[in-house]
N, C-alpha and C positions, 0 to 999 in steps of 0.2 A: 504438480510433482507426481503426482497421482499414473495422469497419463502417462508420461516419461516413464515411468515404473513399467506400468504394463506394456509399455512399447517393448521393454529392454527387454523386458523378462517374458515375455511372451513364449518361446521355443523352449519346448522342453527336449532340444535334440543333445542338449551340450551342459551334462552338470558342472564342467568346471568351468564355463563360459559364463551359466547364471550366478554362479558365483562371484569370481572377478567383478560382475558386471554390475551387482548388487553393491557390492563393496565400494565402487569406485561412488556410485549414487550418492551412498552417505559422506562422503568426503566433499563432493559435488560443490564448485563454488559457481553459479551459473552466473553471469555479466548481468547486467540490469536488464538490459533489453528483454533478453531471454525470461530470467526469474518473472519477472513481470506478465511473461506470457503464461508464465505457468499458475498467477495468481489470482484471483479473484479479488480487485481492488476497487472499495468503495470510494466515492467522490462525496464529501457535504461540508460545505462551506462555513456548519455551525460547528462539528465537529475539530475539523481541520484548525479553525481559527482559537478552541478550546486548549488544543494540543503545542499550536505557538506560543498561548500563552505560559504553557509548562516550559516546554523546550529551551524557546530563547533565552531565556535570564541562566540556565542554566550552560546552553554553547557560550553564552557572553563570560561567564567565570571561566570558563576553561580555553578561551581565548580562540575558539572556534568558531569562524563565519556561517551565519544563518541565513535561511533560504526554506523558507515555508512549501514551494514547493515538488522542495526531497522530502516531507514526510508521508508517508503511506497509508493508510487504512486497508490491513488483509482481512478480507472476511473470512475468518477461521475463529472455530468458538475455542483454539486452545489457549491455554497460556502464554506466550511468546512475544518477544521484541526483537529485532535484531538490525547491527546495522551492516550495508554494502559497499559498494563501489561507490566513491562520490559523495563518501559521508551522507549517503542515503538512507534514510529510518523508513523502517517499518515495525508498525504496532499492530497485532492481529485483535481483533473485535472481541477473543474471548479474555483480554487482557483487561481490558478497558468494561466487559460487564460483570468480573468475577473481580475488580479492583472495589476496595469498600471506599474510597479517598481519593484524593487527587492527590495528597504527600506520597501514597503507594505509585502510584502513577508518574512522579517525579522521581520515585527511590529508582524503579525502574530505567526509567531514561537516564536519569545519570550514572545508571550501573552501563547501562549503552554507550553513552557520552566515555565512559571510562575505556572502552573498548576502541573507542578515537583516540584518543587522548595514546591509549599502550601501542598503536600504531598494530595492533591483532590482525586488523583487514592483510594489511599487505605480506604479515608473516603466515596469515591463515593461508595466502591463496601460493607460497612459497612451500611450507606443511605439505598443504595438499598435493603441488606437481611432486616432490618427492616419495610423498607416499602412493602417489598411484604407479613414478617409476617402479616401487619397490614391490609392488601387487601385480605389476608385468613382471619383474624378476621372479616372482613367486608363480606365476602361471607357468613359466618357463618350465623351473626346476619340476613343477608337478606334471608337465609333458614330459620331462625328459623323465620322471620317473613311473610314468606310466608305459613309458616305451620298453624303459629296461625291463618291467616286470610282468608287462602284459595284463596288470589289473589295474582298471577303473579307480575301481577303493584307495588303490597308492598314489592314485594322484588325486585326490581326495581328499588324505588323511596330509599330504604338503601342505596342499592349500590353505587347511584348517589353519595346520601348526601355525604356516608363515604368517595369514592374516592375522590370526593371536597375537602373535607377537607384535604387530603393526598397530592392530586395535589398541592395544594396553599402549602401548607407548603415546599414541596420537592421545588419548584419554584426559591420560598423566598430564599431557602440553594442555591440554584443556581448559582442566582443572586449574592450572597454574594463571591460564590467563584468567580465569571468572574471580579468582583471591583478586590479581592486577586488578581486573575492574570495579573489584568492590571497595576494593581499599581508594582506588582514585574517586568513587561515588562519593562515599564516606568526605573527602577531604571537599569534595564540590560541595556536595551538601554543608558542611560546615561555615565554608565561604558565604555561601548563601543567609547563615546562619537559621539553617534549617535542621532539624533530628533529623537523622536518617531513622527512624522510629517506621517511618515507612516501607523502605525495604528491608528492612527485620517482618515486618507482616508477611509482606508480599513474598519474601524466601521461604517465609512458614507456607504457605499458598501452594508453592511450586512442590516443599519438601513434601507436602501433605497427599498432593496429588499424585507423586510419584513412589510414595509409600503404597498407596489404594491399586497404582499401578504394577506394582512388585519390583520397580526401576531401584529404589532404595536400597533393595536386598542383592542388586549387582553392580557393584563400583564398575565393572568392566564396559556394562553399553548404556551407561546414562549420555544420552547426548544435551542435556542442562545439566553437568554436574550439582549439585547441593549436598555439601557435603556437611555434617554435625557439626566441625572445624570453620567452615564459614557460616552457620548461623551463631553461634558461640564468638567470632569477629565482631559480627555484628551486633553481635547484645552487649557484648561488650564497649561498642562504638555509642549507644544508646545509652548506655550508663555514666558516660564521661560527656555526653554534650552536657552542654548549659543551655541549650535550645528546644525548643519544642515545636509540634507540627503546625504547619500553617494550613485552615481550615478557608481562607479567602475566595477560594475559587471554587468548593465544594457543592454548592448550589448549584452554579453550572454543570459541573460536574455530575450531577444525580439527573439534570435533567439532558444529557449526553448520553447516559446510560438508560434510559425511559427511552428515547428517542432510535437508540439501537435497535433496540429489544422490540419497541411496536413494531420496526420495520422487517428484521429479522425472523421474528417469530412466529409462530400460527397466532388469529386473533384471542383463542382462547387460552391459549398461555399465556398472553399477555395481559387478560382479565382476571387470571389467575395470581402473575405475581403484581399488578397493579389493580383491585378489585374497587370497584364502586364507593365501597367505604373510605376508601383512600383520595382525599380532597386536596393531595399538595399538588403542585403546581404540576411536577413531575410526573407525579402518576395522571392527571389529567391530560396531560401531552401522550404520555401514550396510549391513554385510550383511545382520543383523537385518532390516531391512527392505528389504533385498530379498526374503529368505527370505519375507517377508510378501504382499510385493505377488506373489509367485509361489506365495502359498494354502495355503506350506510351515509351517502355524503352528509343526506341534512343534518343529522346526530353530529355529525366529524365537524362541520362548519360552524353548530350551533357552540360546540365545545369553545373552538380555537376561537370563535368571537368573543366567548369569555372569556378565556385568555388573553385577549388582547385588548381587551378592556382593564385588565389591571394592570398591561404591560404596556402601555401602548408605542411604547422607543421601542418592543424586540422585534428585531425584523423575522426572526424564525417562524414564528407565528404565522406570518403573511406568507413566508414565503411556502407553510403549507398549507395555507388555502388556496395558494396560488395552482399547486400541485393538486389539489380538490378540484379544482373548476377545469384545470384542461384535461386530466382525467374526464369529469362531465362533458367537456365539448364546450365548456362556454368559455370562449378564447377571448371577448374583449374582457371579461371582466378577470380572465387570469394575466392577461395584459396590465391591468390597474391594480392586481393586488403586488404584481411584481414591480412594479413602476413605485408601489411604498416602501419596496426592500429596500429597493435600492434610492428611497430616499434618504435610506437611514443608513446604506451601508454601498456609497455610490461606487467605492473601488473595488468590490469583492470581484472577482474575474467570474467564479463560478456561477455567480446569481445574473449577473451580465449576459453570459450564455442564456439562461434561462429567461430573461427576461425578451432579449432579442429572439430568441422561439417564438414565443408569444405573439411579440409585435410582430415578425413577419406572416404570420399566419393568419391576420384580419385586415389583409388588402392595405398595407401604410401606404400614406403618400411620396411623391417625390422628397417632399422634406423631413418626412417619417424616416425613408428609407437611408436617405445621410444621415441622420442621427444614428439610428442602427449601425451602420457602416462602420461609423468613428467610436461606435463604446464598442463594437467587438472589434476592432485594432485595437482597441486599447486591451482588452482584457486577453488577445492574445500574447499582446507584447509584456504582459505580465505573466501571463498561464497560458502557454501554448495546449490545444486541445484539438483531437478531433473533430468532436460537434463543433466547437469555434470556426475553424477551416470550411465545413461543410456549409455553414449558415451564411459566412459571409460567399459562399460561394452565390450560395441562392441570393442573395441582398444582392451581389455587385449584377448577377445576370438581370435580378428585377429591374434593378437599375440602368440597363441597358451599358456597361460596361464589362464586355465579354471577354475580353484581356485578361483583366481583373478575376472574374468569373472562373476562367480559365484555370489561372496561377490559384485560386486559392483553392479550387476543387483537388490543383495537383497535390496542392499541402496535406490535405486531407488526404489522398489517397498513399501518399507515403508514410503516413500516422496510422495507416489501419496496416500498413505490409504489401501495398498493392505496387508494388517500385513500377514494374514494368508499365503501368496504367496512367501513376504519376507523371512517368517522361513522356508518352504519348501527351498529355493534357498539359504539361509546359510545353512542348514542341509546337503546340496547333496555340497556344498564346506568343509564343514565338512570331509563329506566322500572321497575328495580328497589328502586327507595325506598332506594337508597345511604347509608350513613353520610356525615358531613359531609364526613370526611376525602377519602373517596373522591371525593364530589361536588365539591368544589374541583379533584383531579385529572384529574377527567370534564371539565369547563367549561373549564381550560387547553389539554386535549388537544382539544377543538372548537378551540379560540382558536388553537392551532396548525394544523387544520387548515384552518380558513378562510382564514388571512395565507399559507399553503401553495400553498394551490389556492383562488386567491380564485374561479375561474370555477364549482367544482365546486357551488356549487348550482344554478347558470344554464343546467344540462344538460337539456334537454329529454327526458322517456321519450319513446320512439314510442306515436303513441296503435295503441290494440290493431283491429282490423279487426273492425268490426259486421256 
């Protein structure tokens, strides 16, 4: 978002252009495609699989279909959840290391889940086209009254008015819908027969940081409203459960949060809030990687062996050793510690990737390489991915199937934005006299790229100079 910002706002030729242009930002509802481009999303398969086990029992009360891979990981250290287009979650990283509990981490989601439930996406992104019609009304009037008067300032001092007033009101809608989503939390939660005792914390969290920030002291541009009246809902919602928090996943929990923060962080903060003295399981994990991201493998490995000697079912363990040894360059033995992830966790799609990395980088054989083949079809057919795409592209060409090779380098290059790259590399698998199968999946993936980038064949080459 960052960039988008300095794109817009760059020109200082036009104060009431950066204005409007500012304004419309904060309203901004960007499609997934886009948002996504704008964000910094982590992938980990320990994480990810942490955060389904919050999620789903809670979409399942509110009668909402799940799908593990619409949730997100932003790496952003603020507060924040939010959901999108396609009933798509996103949790930013500093949600999940400033949460004390996994019930705060649940109050949260189903204050999200409430925001599905009040049907907010589709009235937000309704809100939004009328309020940006009305901030082009308001640019309007502030031209026509700069023309009458001949000064800047008067079309300056419209703008203000009109957005005021737009601001306050859009606020108010706000505020209205986070009461909706708390109250629907609240009822989820109860279902569950869980306290909402967790998001009473976690609202304190928000209130707390947004007091530090002076947001508290202007009802006008909190963009998380928290207002006294909703944490006062919710102590009150606290008062009348007959339920209390469930602490069941909490261990995981803290070592999801250890597991951030090594990877996140400088090594020395992380020794700092995990120090030596500290022998749980959790803080040992993150020192591990510390010890890692400081190049100290033997320390890192000698850790995670001990870890995994009292663990010896968690596959996470392995699979950062795994991430140890190909960092080192020793690729058959990060071959075999991946090969134990996934004996213990055969369907994860993410560890799949990672393991077929591995394997193809230490020469497999003819029947090495169809094993390969068939777990990354499988794990794209569950979690489509770039690196998925790319690998089996290299697998099907080792394999001497160039077709194949072809088509799936094209998948890839459509997953990175590369359209015009992708049709060339379906077209030249075209030209390979494809099995049926294939060629069905050839003609879709044009069929996708057309409805895509409907302009990209209307591109003109430059003619060459004679």
């Amino acid at each position: 978002m960052e960039k988008i910002n300095q794109k817009l706002t760059g020109s200082k030729k036009n104060t009431v252009s950066r204005l409007i242009i500012g304004f419309w930002l904060i309203l901004a509802f960007l499609p997934l495609r886009d948002a996504l481009g704008q964000m910094s999303i982590i992938s980990d398969e320990e994480t990810e699989q942490y955060l389904a086990k919050v999620i789903r029992p809670i979409f399942q009360t509110a009668g909402i279909p799940f799908n593990r891979n619409k949730i997100y990981i932003v790496n952003d250290n603020s507060l924040n959840a939010f959901v999108g287009d396609g009933n798509n979650l996103f949790i930013h990283t500093g949600t999940l290391l400033k949460a004390d509990n996994t019930d705060q981490i649940s109050g949260v989601l189903a204050h999200e889940t409430g925001h599905i439930l009040g049907g907010h996406i589709l009235r937000q992104k309704i809100k939004n086209q009328s309020m940006q019609e009305a901030s082009l009304a308001s640019l309007v009037l502030a031209g026509a009254a700069a023309a009458a008067s001949g000064r800047g300032d008067v079309a300056v001092a419209v703008m203000l008015g009109s957005q005021s007033s737009l601001l306050s009101n859009y606020m108010a809608y706000r505020v209205e819908e986070e009461r909706s989503a708390d109250d629907a939390a609240v009822k989820l939660l109860y279902k569950r027969q869980t306290s909402p005792q967790g998001l009473l914390q976690f609202m304190k969290k928000i209130q707390k940081q947004n007091a530090l920030n002076g947001i508290e002291e202007s009802d006008y541009f909190r963009t998380h409203p928290v207002t006294s009246e909703r944490v006062r809902f919710l102590e009150q919602a606290v008062k009348q459960s007959p339920y209390h928090q469930d602490h069941s996943l909490d261990n995981e929990f803290q070592r999801i949060k250890a597991k951030l923060y090594g990877f996140l962080q400088e090594p020395a903060q992380t020794f700092k809030r995990y120090p030596p003295s500290d022998t749980s399981i959790a803080a040992r994990y993150a020192q591990a990687i510390a010890y890692f991201k400081q190049l100290n493998f033997g320390k890192a490995l000698r850790m995670i062996d001990a870890l995994s000697a009292e663990e010896p079912d968690n596959p996470y363990f392995y699979e950062l050793k795994a991430q140890i040894y190909m960092e080192q360059g020793n690729l058959k033995a990060a071959k075999e510690a991946y090969g134990k992830v996934l004996k213990l966790r055969p369907d994860a799609a993410l560890l799949q990737v990672d393991w077929a990395q591995a394997a193809l980088a230490v020469s497999p054989s003819p029947a090495e390489l169809k094993n390969i083949i068939a777990v990354l079809n499988r794990s794209l057919q569950q979690r489509p991915s770039a690196m998925g795409w790319l690998l089996l592209s290299q697998a099907y060409d080792q394999n001497g199937q160039t077709a194949y090779a072809e088509y799936a380098a094209a998948e890839y290059s459509l997953r990175i934005g590369a359209a015009d790259i992708a049709k060339r590399q379906a077209e030249n698998a075209q030209r390979k006299n494809p099995p049926s199968a294939l060629r069905l999946k050839l003609d879709d993936l044009l069929r996708r790229i057309k409805n895509t980038y409907p302009d990209l064949n209307e591109i003109k080459q430059p003619r060459k100079r004679g």
